[in-house]
N, C-alpha and C positions, 0 to 999 in steps of 0.2 A: 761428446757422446750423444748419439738420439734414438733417446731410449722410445720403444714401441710397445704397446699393453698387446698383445693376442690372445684369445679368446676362442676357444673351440668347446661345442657342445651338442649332443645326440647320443645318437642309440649305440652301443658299444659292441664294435665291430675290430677284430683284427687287422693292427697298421695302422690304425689314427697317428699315433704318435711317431713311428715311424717315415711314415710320407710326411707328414708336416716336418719334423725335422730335418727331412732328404732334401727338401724343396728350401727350407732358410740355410742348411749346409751351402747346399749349390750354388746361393746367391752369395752368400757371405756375410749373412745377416746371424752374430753371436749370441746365442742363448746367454742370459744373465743370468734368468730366475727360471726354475718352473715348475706349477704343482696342478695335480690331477688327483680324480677320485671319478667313482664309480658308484653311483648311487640308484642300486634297487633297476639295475639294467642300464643305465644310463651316462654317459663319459661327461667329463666335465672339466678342463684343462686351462687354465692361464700361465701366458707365461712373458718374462718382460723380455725383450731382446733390445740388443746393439745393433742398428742398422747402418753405419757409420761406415763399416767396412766394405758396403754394396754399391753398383754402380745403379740399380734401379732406385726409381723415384718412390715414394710412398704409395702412391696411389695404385701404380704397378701390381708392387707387392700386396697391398689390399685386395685388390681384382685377382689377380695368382689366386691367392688364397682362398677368396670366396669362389672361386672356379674349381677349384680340388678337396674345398669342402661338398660341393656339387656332386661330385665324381664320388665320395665315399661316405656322404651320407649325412655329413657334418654341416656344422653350420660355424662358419669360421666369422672373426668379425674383429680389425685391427683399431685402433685409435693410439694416437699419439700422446704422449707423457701427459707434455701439458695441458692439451686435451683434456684428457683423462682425468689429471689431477682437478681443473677448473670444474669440472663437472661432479666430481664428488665431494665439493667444499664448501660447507654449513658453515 
């Protein structure tokens, strides 16, 4: 499995979550995890997905997303597991 952290966050507008998930559908990229909230006008979304199933490369899908965060307003921002993990370990 290669799990992916994504990260969407801005001002709270109708279809964030919609289009981001239209767009990891279409690739084939599986939603594992994912939680959102809305704080005092503001969206705020992580969610872990399976990218295993896609034929695009990571980087790809990183640039997709920061390109359709663009377009609606968001600011999308992907990093990889272990990535991820390495970077929040005290």
């Amino acid at each position: 499995m290669k799990k992916t952290i994504i990260t969407v966050v801005g001002k709270d507008t109708v279809g964030i979550i919609a289009k981001v998930c239209t767009y990891l559908a279409e690739s084939g990229i599986n939603i594992l995890d994912i939680s959102q909230t809305i704080v005092s006008g503001f969206f705020n979304m992580m969610m872990i997905v399976d990218m295993s199933g896609t034929d695009k490369e990571f980087n790809q899908v990183a640039d997709d997303l920061e390109s359709l965060g663009k377009e609606i307003g968001v600011v999308i921002k992907c990093q990889k597991e272990e990535i991820f993990d390495s970077m929040h370990r005290i």
